[in-house]
C-alpha positions as CSV (number, residue, x, y, z in Angstrom):
1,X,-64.4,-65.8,45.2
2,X,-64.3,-66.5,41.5
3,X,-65.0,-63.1,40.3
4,X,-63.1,-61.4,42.9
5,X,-60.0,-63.4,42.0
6,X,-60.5,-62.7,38.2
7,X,-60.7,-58.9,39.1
8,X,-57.6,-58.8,40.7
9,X,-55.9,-60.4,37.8
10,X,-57.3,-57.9,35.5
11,X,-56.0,-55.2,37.4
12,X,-52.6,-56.8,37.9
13,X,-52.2,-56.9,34.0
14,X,-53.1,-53.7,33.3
15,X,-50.8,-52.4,36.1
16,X,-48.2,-54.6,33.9
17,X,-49.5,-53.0,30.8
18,X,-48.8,-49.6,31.7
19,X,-45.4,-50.4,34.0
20,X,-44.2,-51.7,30.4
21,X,-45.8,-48.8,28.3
22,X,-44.1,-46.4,31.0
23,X,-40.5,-48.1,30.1
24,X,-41.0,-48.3,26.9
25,X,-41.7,-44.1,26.8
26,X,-39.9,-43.3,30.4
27,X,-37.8,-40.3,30.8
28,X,-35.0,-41.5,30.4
29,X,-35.6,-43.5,27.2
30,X,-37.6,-39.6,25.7
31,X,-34.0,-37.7,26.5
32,X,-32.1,-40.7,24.0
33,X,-34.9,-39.2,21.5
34,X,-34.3,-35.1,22.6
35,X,-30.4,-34.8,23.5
36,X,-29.3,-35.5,20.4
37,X,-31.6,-32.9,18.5
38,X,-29.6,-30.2,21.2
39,X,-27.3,-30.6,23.9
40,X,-25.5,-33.9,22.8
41,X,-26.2,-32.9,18.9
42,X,-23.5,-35.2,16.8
43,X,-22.5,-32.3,14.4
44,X,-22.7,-29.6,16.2
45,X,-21.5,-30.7,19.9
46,X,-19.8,-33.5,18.9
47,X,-18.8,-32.7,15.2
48,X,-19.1,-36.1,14.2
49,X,-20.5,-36.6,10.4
50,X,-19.1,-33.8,8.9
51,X,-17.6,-34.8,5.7
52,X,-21.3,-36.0,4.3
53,X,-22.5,-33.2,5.5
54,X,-20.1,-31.1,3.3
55,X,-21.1,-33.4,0.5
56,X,-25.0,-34.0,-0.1
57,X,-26.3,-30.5,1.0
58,X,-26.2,-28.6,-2.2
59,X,-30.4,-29.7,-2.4
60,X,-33.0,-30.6,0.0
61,X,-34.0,-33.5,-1.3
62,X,-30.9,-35.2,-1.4
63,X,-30.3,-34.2,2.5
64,X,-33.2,-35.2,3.3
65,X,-33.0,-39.0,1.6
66,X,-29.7,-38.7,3.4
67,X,-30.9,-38.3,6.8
68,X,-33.7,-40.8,6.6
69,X,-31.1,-43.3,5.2
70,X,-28.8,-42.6,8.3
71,X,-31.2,-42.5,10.6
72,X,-32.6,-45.9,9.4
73,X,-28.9,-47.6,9.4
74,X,-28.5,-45.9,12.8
75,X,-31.5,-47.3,14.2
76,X,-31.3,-50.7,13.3
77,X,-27.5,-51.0,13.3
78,X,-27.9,-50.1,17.1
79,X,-30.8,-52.5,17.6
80,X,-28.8,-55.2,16.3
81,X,-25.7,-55.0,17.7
82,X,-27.2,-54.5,21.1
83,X,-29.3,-57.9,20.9
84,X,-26.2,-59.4,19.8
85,X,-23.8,-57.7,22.2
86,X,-23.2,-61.0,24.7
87,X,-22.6,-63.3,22.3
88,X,-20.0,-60.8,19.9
89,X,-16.6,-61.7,21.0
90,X,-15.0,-58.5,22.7
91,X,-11.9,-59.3,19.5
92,X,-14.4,-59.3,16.8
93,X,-16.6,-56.9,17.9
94,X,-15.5,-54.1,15.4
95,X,-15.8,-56.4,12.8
96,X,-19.4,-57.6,13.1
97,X,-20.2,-54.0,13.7
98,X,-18.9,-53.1,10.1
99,X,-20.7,-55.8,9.1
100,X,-24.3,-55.5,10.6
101,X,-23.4,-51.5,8.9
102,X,-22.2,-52.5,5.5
103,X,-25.5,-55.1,5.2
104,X,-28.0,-52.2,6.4
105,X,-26.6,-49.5,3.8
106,X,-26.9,-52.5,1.0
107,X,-30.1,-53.0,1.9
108,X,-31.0,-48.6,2.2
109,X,-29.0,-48.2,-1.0
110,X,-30.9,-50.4,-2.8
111,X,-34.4,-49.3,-2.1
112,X,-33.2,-46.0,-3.2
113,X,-31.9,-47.2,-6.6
114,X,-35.8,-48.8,-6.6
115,X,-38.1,-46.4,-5.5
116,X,-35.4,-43.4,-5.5
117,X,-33.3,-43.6,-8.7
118,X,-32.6,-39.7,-9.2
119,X,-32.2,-38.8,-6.1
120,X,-29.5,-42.3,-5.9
121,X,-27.7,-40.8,-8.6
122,X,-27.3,-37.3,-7.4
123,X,-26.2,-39.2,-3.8
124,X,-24.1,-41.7,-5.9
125,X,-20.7,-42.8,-3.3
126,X,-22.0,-41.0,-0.5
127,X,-24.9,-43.6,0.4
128,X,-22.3,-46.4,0.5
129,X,-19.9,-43.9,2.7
130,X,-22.6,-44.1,5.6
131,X,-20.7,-47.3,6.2
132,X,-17.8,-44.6,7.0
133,X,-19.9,-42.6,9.2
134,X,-18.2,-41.9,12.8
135,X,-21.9,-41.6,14.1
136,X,-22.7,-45.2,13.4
137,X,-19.6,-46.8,15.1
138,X,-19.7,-44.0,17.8
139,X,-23.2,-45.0,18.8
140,X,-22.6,-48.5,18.6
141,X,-19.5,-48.7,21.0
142,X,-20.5,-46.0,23.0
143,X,-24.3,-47.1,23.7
144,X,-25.6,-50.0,22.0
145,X,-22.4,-52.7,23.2
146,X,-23.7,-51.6,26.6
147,X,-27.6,-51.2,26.7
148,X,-30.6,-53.1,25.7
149,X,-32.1,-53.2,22.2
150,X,-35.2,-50.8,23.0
151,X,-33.4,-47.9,24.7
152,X,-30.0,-48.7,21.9
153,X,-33.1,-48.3,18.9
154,X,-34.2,-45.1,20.1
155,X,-30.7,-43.7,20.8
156,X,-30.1,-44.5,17.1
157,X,-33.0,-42.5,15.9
158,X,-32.1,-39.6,18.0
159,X,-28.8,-39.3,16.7
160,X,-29.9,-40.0,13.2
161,X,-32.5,-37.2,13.6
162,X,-30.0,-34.5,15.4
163,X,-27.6,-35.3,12.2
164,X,-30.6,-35.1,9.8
165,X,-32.1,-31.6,11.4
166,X,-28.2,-30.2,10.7
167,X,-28.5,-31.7,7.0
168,X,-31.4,-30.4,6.4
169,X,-30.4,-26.7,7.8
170,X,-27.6,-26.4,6.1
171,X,-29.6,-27.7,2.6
172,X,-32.2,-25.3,3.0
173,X,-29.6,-22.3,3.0
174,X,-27.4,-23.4,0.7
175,X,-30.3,-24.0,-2.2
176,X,-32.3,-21.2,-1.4
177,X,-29.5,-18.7,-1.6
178,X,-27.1,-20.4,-3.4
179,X,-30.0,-20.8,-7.2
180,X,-33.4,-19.5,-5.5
181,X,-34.8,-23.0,-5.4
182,X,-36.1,-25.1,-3.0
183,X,-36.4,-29.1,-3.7
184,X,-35.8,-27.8,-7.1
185,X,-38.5,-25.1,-7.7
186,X,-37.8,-21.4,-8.0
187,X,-39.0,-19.7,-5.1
188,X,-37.4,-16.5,-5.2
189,X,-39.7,-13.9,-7.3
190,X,-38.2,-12.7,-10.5
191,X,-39.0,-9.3,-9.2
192,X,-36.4,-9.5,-6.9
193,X,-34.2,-10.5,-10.1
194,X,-35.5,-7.5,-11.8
195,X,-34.6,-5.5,-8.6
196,X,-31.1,-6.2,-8.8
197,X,-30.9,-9.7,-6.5
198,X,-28.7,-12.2,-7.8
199,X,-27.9,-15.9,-6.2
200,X,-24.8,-16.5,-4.5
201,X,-22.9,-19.3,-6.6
202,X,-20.7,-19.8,-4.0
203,X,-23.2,-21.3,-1.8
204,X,-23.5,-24.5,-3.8
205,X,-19.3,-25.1,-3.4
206,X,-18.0,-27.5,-0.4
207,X,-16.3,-24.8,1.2
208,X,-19.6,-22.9,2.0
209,X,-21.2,-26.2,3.6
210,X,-18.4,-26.2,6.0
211,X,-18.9,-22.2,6.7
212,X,-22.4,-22.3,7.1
213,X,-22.3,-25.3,9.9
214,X,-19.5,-22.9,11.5
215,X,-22.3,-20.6,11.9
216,X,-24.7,-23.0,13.2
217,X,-22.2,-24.5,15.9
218,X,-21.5,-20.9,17.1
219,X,-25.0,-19.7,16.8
220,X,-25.9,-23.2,19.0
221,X,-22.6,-23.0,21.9
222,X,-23.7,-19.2,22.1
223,X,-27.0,-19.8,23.0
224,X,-26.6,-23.2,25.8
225,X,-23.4,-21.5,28.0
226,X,-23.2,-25.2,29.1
227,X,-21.7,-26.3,26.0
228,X,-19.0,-23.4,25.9
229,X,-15.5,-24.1,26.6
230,X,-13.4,-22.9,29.1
C-alpha cells in the first residue's frame, strides 16, 4: 500500500504544479501582458503619458532607457501597492502610492547615473517626472488597489511595454529622418546626400513628437473599428 500511496502523492503535486504554473501563465493573466501593446494601448487608446513622450524621443537610446525605466517603476510600483493594498488606509492611499513611486524612480534614476551616465544626462528631469506619470497612478488605482500582486506585476509590465513600443516608434522616426542616425550612427548613405536628400530638422522639435503620435493613433483607431468613436 506503501508505494501506491506515495504514487498518488506524486501525482497530486504535480497536478498542483501545473494548476499553479497554469495561473501563473492563464489567459487571462497573458491578455494583462497583450492588451496593453494594442487594444487598451496607454498612449494611443488611452493617451495617457504623453508629455514624456514629447520630451525624450529625439534618440533611441534615450527612449529606450525611458521605457525600461517605466516599465520597471510600473511593475514593481504595481506589485507593491497591491501586496499592501489591505492594510493602506483608503485616506492615505494616494499618498503611499506617491511614495512606493517616488522611492522606485530614486532607486531607477540612480542606476542610471551609475551604469548609464550619458544617457542620465541627456534624460536629465524627465527620469524624476516618471513620478508624474498618469500611467503609474492610473494602473495603480485602477488595477493593482483591487487585484493580487502576480496578475497587478504583469499588468504593470504590459503597460510599461505598450508605452515603451510608442516611445520607441516615435524615436525611431524622429532620429532617422529628423539627422539620418540611428542610436547615434549615420545610417543614411551620403549618396543620397549627394542626390539631393536632406534631413528634416524639424523632426527633432516637440511639436513633431506630438504630430507623429497623431499619426500613429489614427493609423491604430483606423485599423481596430472597435476603438473608433461614434
Amino acid at each position: 500500500m506503501k508505494p501506491i500511496s506515495r504514487i498518488n502523492n506524486l501525482k497530486k503535486s504535480k497536478m498542483s504544479e501545473s494548476n499553479n504554473k497554469s495561473a501563473l501563465f492563464s489567459k487571462q493573466n497573458i491578455k494583462l501582458l497583450t492588451n496593453p501593446l494594442n487594444l487598451e494601448n496607454p498612449i494611443t487608446v488611452q493617451v495617457l503619458g504623453i508629455c514624456s513622450s514629447l520630451a525624450v524621443t529625439v534618440q533611441l537610446k534615450p527612449a529606450i532607457i525611458m521605457a525600461l525605466s517605466v516599465t520597471v517603476v510600473t511593475a514593481f510600483s504595481n506589485l507593491i501597492i497591491s501586496a499592501l493594498r489591505n492594510t493602506i488606509p483608503s485616506r492615505i492611499r494616494i499618498i503611499v502610492q506617491l511614495v512606493v513611486i517616488a522611492a522606485l524612480v530614486i532607486i531607477v534614476d540612480q542606476l542610471l547615473k551609475a551604469y548609464f551616465y550619458d544617457v542620465s544626462k541627456q534624460l536629465s528631469v524627465f527620469v524624476g517626472l516618471i513620478i508624474t506619470n498618469c500611467i503609474l497612478m492610473g494602473r495603480l488605482e485602477a488595477y493593482a488597489m483591487a487585484n493580487k500582486p502576480w496578475p497587478s506585476f504583469l499588468d504593470g509590465i504590459g503597460n510599461g511595454v505598450g508605452y515603451g513600443m510608442i516611445l520607441i516608434i516615435v524615436a525611431f522616426v524622429r532620429e532617422l529622418l529628423g539627422s539620418g542616425k540611428l542610436f547615434g550612427i549615420k545610417v543614411v548613405p551620403q549618396l543620397f546626400y549627394d542626390a539631393g536628400y536632406m534631413d528634416n530638422g524639424l523632426m527633432i522639435l516637440p511639436p513633431m513628437a506630438l504630430i507623429v503620435i497623431g499619426v500613429i493613433i489614427w493609423v491604430h483607431r483606423s485599423s481596430n473599428k472597435t476603438l473608433i468613436e461614434k
